[in-house]
VOBA-1610 file (N, C-alpha, C; in pm, whole numbers, padded with zeros to 5 digits, always signed):
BEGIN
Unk-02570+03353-04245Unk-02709+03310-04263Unk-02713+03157-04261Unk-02784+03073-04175Unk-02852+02947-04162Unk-02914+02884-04324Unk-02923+02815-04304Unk-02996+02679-04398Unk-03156+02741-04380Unk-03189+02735-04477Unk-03364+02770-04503Unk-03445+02664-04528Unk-03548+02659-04475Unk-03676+02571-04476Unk-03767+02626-04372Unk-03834+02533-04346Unk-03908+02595-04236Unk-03898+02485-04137Unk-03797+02549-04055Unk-03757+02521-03892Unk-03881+02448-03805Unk-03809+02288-03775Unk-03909+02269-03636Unk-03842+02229-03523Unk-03802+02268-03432Unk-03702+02234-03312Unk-03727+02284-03220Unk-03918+02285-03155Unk-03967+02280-03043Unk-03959+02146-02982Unk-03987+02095-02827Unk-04012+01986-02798Unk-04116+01918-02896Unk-04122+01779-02919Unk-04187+01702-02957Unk-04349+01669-02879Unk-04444+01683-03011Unk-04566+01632-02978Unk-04581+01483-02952Unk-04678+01454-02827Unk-04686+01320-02830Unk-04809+01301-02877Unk-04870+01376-02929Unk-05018+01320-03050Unk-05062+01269-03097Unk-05151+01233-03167Unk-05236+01211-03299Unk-05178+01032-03298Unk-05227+01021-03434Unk-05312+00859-03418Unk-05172+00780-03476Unk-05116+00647-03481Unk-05055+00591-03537Unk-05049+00585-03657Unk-04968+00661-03735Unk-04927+00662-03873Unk-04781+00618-03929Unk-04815+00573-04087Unk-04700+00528-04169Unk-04570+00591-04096Unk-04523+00741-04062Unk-04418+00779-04002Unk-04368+00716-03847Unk-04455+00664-03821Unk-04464+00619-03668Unk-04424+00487-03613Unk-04468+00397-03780Unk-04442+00296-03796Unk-04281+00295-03863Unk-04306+00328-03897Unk-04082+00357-03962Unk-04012+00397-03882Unk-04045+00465-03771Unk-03967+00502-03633Unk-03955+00359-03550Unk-04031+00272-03552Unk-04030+00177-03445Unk-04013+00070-03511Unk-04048+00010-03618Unk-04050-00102-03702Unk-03864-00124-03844Unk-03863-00005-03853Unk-03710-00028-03994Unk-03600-00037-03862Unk-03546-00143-03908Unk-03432-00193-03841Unk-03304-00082-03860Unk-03240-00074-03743Unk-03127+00012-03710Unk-03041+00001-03846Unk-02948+00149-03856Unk-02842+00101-03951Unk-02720+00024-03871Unk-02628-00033-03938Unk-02529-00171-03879Unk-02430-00028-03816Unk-02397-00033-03712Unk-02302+00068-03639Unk-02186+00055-03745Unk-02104-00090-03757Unk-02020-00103-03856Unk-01984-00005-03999Unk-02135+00011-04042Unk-02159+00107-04178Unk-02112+00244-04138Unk-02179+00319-04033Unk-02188+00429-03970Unk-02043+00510-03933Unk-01950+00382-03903Unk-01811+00420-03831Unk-01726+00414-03991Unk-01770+00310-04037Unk-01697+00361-04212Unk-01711+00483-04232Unk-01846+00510-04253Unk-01840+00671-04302Unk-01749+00754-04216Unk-01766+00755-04117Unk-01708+00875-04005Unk-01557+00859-04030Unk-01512+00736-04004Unk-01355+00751-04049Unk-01355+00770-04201Unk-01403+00867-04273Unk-01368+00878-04393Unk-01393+01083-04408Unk-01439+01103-04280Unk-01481+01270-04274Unk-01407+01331-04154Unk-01437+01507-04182Unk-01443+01560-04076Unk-01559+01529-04018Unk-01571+01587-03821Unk-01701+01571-03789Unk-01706+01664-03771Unk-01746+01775-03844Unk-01772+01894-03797Unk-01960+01913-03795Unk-01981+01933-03909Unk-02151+01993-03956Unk-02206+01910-04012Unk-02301+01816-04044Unk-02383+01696-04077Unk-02482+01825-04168Unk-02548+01741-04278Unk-02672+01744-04371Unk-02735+01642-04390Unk-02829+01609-04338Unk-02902+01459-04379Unk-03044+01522-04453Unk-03011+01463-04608Unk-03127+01502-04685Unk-03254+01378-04702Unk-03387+01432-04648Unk-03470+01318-04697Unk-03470+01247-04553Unk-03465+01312-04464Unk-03346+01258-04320Unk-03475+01144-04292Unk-03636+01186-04321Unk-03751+01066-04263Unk-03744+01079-04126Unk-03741+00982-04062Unk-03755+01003-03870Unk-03623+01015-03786Unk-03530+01049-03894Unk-03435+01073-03826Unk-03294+00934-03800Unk-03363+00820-03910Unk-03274+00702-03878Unk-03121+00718-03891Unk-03088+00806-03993Unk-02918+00849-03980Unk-02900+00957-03882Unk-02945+01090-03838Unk-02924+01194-03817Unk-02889+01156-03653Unk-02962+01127-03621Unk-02994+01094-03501Unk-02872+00999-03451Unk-02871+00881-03589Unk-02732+00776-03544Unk-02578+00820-03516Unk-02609+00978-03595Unk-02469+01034-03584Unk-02442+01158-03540Unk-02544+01180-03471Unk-02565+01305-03395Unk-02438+01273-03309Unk-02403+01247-03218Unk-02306+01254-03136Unk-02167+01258-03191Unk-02145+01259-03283Unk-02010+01291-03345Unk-01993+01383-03400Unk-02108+01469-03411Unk-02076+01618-03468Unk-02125+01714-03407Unk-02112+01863-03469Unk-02104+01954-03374Unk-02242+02024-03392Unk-02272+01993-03495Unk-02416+02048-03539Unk-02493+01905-03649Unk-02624+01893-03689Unk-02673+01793-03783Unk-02797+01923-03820Unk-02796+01884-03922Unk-02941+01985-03977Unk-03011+01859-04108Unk-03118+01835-04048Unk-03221+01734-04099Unk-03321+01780-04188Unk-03362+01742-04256Unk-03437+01750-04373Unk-03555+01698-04436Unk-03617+01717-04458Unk-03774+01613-04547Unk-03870+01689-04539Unk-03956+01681-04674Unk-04064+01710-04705Unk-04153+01711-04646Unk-04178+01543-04541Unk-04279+01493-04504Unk-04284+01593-04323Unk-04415+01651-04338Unk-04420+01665-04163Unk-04429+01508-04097Unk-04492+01432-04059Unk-04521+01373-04016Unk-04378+01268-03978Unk-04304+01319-04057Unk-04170+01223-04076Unk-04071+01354-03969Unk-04103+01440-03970Unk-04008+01532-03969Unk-04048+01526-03794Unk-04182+01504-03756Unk-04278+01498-03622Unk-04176+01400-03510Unk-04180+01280-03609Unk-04131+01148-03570Unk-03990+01132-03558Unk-03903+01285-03621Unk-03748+01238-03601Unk-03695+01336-03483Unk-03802+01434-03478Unk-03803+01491-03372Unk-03799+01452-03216Unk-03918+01349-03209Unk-03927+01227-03122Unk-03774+01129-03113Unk-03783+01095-03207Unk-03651+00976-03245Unk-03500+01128-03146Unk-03517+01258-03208Unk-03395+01301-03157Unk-03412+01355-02997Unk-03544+01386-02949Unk-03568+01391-02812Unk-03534+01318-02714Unk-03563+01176-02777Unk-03565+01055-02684Unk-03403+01037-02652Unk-03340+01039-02793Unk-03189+01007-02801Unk-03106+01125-02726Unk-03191+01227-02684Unk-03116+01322-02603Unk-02989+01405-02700Unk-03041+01351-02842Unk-02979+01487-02941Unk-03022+01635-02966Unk-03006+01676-02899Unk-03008+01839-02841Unk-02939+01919-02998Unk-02846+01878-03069Unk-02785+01990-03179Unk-02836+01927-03329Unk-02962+01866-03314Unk-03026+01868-03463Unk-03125+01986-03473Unk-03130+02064-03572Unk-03212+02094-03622Unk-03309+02085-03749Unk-03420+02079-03727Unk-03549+02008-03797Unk-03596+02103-03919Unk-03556+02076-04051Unk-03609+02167-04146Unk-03726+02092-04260Unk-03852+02123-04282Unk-03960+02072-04325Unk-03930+02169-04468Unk-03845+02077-04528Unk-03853+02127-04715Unk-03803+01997-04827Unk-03800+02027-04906Unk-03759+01970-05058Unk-03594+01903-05004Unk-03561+01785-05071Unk-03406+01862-05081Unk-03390+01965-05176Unk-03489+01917-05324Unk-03424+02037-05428Unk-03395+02179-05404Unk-03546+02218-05272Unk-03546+02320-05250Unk-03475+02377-05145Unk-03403+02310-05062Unk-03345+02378-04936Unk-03220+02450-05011Unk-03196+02578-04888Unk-03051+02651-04934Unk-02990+02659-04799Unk-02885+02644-04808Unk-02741+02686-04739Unk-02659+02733-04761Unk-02594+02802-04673Unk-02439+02823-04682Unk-02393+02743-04768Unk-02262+02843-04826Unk-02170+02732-04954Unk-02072+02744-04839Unk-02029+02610-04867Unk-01913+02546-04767Unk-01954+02504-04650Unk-02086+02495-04598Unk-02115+02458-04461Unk-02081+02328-04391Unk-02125+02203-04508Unk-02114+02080-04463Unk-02011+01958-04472Unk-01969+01886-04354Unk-01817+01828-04416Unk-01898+01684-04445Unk-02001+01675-04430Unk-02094+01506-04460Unk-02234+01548-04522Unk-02262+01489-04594Unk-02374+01508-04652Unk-02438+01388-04654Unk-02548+01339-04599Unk-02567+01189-04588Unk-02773+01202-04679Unk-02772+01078-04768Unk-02893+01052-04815Unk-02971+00937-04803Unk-03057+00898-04716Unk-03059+00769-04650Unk-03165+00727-04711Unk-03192+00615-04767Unk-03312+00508-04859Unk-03397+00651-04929Unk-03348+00770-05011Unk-03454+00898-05013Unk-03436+00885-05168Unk-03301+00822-05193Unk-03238+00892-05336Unk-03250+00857-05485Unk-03337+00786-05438Unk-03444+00684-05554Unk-03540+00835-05603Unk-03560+00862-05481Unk-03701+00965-05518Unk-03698+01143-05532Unk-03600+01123-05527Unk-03497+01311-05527Unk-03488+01319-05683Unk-03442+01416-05710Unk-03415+01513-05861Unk-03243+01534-05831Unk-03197+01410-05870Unk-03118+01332-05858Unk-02966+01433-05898Unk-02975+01475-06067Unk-02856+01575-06064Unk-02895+01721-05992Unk-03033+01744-05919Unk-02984+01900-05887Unk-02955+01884-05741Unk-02996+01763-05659Unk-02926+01758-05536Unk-02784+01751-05526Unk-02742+01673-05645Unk-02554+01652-05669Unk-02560+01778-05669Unk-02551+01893-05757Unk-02523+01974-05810Unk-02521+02092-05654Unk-02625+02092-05575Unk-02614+02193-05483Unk-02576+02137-05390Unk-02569+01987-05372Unk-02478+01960-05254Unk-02316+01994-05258Unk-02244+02039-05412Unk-02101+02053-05423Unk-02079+02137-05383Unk-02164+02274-05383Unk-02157+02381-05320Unk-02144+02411-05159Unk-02250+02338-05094Unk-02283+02296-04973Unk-02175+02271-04909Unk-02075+02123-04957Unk-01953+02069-04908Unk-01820+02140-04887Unk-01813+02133-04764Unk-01642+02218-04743Unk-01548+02161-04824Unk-01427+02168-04846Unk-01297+02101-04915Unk-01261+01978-04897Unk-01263+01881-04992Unk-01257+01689-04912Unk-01379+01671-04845Unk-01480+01724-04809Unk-01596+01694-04772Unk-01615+01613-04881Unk-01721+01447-04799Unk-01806+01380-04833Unk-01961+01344-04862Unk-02022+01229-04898Unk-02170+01242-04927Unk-02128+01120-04960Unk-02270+01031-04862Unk-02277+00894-04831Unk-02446+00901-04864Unk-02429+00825-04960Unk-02633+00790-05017Unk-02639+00636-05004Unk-02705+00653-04858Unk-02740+00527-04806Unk-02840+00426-04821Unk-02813+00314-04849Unk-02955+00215-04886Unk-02916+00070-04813Unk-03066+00041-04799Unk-03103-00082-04726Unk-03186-00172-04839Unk-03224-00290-04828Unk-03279-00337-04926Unk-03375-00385-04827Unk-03482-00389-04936Unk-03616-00397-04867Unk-03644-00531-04862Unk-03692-00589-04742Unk-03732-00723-04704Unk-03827-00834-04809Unk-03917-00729-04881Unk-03974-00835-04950Unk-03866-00873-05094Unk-03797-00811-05125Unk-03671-00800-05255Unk-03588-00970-05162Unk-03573-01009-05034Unk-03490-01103-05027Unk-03501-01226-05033Unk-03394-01317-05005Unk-03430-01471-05097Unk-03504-01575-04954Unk-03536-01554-04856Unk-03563-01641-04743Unk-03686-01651-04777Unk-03774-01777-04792Unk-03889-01785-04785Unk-04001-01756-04820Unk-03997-01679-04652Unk-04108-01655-04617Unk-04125-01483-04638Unk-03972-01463-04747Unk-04044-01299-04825Unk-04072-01343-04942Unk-04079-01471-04980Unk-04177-01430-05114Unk-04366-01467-05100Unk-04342-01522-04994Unk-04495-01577-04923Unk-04522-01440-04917Unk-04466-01341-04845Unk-04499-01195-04759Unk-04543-01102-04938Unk-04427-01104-05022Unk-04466-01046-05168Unk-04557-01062-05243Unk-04617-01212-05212Unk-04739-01270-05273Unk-04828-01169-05210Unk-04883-01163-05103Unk-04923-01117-05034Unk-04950-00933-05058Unk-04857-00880-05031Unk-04876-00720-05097Unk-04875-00739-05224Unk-04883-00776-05341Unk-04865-00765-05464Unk-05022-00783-05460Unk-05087-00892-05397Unk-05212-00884-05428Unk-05310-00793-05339Unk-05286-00732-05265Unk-05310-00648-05203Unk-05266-00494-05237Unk-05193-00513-05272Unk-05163-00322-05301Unk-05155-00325-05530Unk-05188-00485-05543Unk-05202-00457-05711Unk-05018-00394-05803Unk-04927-00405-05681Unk-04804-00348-05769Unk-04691-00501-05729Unk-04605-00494-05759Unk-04458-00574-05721Unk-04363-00505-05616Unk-04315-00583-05569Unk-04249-00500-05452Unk-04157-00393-05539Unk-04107-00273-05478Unk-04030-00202-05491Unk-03924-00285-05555Unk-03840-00244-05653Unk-03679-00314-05680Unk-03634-00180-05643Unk-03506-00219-05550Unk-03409-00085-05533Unk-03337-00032-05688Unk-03269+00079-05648Unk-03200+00127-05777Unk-03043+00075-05761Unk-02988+00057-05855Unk-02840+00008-05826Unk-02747+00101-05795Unk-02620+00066-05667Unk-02585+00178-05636Unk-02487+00162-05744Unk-02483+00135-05873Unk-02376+00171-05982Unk-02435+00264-06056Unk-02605+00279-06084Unk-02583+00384-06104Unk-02572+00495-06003Unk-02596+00501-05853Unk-02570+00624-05810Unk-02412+00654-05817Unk-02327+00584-05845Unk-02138+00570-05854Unk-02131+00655-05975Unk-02255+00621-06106Unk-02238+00699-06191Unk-02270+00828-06182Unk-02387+00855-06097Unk-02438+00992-06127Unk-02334+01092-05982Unk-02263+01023-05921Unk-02139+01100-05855Unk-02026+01099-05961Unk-01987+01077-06018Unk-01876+01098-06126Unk-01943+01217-06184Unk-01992+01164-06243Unk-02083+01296-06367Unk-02049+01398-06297Unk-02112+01431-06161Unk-02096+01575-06114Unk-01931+01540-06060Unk-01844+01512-06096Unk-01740+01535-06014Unk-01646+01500-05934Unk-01753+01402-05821Unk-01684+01358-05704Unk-01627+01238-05708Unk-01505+01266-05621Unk-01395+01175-05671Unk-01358+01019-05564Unk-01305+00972-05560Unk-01319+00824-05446Unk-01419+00793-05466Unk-01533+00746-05552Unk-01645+00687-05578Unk-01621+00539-05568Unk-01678+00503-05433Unk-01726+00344-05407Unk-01845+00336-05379Unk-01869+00216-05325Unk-01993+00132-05280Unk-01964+00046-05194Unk-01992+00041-05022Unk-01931-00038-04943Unk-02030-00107-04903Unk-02059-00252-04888Unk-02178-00315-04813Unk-02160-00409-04736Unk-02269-00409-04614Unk-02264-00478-04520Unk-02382-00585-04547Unk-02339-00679-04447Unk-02488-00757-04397Unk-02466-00768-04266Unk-02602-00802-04189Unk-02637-00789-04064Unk-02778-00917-04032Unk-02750-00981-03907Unk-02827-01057-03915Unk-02921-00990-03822Unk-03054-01026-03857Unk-03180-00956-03793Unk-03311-01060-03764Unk-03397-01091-03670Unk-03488-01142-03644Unk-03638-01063-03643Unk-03690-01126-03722Unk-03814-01048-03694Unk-03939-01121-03622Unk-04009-01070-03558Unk-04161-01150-03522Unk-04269-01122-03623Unk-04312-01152-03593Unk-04451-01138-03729Unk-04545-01025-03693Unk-04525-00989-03589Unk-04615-00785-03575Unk-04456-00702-03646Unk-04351-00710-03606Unk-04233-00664-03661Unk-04263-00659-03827Unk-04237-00749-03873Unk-04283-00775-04029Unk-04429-00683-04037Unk-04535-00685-04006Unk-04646-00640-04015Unk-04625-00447-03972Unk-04514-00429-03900Unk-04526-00291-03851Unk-04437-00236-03967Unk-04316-00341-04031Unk-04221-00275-04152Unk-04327-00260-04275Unk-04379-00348-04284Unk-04497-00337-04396Unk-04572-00198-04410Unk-04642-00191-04247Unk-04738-00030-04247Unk-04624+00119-04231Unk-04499+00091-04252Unk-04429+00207-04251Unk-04422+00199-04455Unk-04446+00190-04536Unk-04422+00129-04641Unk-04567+00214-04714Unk-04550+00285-04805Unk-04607+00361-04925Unk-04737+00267-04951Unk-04706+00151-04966Unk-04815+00046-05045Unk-04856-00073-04970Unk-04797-00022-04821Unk-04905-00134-04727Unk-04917-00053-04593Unk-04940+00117-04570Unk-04954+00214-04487Unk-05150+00175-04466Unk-05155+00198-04306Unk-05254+00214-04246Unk-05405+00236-04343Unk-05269+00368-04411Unk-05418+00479-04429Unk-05445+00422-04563Unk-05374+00338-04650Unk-05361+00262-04783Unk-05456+00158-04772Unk-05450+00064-04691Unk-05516-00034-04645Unk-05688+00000-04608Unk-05688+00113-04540Unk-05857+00166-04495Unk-05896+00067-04402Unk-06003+00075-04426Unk-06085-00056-04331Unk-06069-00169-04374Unk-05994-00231-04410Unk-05926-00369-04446Unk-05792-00371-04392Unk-05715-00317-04295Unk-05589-00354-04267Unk-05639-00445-04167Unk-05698-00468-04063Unk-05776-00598-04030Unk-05704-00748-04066Unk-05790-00748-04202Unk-05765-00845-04283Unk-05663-00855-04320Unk-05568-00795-04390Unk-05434-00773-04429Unk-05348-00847-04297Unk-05366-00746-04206Unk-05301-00806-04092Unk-05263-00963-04043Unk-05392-01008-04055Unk-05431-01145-04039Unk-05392-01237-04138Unk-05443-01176-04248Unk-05338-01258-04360Unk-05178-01291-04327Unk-05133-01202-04318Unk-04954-01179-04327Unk-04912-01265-04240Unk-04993-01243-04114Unk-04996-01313-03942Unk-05015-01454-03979Unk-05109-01462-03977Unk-05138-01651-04070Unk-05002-01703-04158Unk-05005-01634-04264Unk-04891-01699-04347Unk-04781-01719-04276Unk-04712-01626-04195Unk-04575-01643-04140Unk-04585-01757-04065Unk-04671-01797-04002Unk-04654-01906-03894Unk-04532-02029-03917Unk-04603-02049-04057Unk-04512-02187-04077Unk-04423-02171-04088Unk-04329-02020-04106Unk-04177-02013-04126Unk-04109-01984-03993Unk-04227-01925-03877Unk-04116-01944-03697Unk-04036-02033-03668Unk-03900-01951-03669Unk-03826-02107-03609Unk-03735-01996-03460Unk-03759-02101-03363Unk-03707-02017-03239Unk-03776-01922-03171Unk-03868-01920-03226Unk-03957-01789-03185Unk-03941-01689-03289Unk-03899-01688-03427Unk-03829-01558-03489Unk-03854-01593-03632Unk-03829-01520-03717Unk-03816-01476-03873Unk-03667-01453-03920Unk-03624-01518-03915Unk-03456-01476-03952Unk-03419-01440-04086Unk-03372-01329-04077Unk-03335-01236-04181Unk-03170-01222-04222Unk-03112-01225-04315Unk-02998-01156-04328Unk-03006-01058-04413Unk-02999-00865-04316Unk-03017-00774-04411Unk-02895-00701-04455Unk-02971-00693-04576Unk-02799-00615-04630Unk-02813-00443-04663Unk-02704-00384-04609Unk-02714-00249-04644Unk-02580-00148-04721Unk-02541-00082-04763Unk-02473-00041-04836Unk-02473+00109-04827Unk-02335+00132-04822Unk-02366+00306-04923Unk-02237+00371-04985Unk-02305+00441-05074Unk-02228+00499-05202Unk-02147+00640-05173Unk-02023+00637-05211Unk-01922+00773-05126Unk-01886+00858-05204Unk-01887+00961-05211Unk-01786+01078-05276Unk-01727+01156-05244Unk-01601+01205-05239Unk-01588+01300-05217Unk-01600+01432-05230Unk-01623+01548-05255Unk-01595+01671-05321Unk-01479+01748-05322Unk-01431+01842-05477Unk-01270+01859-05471Unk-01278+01942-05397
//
């Protein structure tokens, strides 16, 4: 018996209007290949799980090294968009499941990688540990991946950009969670080789780039904004000016992720 959710792995719709999912497909910067090949030399490649998978930014990155990937998330619209993301990439052996992580079931022993990409902030944290141990074949791993979010960094023209959504969406940017505690909450359940490996990567942005990472984003999305993303827009657009140098926004982003094994 297969992994349960509810299956989407028809061709991809090219539909409906530009949304938050649409914008995270085209706007969040690639993961660093560098990160990607860590993990892999640390697994079998047999069967992939990407929980929380969103548009597909890991599943998709590592589709070609395994023999099967089975993707995951709550969100349709995310699930729409990784579909797209795995069409385009000509990944033919993902399959698309629209559920919970808490709630999905599998096979025990199915998966030799279990990957959780920027999701694991927002999951039910010990019961995904808990049914992913089951999930994992023998020495099978689980890599809970994070990026840090652009307005959290020290250049500039992200605290000009934070000013900016803070007064506009009324909150503070996101702070990530530390991956010491996710190091902790892999011990607790068990898993053993517990690190934290991180990269940086240098990245340029233009100022629609910045403006498109923004509308993929909970608290500066299209549909958040209403009939004022307009304005918003223009704001953000205005402010950046004075920080172009070269034509660009120069970024150094940093990304990381947290390992375990299972016994």
């Amino acid at each position: 018996m297969g992994p349960t959710g509810r299956m989407i792995d028809s061709q991809p719709s090219s539909e409906g209007a530009f949304d938050k999912a649409q914008f995270y497909r085209r706007y969040r910067p690639p993961l660093p290949s560098a990160l990607l090949n860590d993990i892999l030399a640390r697994v079998r490649t047999g069967a992939l799980l990407d929980l929380g998978c969103g548009t597909g930014r890991v599943a998709v990155a590592l589709a070609g090294h395994f023999r099967e990937v089975v993707a995951v998330d709550p969100d349709a619209e995310m699930i729409e968009e990784g579909r797209k993301n795995g069409f385009e990439a000509r990944a033919s052996n993902i399959t698309w499941h629209l559920a919970c992580a808490e709630e999905f079931t599998a096979p025990l022993r199915r998966f030799d990688l279990i990957t959780i990409g920027d999701a694991f902030h927002r999951l039910d944290q010990n019961r995904v540990l808990s049914k992913s141990k089951h999930w994992l074949t023998k020495s099978a791993g689980i890599a809970i991946l994070q990026s840090r979010d652009s307005l959290n960094g020290t250049e500039p023209w992200h605290r000009v950009v934070a000013e900016i959504v803070e007064q506009w969406s009324g909150a503070p940017p996101y702070e990530p969670a530390s991956p010491q505690d996710y190091e902790t909450a892999l011990r607790r359940h068990d898993f053993t080789e517990v690190e934290t490996v991180r990269f940086v990567e240098q990245h340029v942005w233009s100022a629609a780039s910045v403006v498109g990472n923004l509308h993929s984003t909970g608290y500066c999305s299209k549909s958040v904004l209403g009939d004022r993303s307009e304005e918003f827009v223009d704001q953000v657009t205005l402010a950046l000016q004075a920080f172009v140098r070269n034509g660009g926004l120069p970024e150094l982003l940093q990304f990381s992720y947290t390992f375990g094994r299972s016994l």
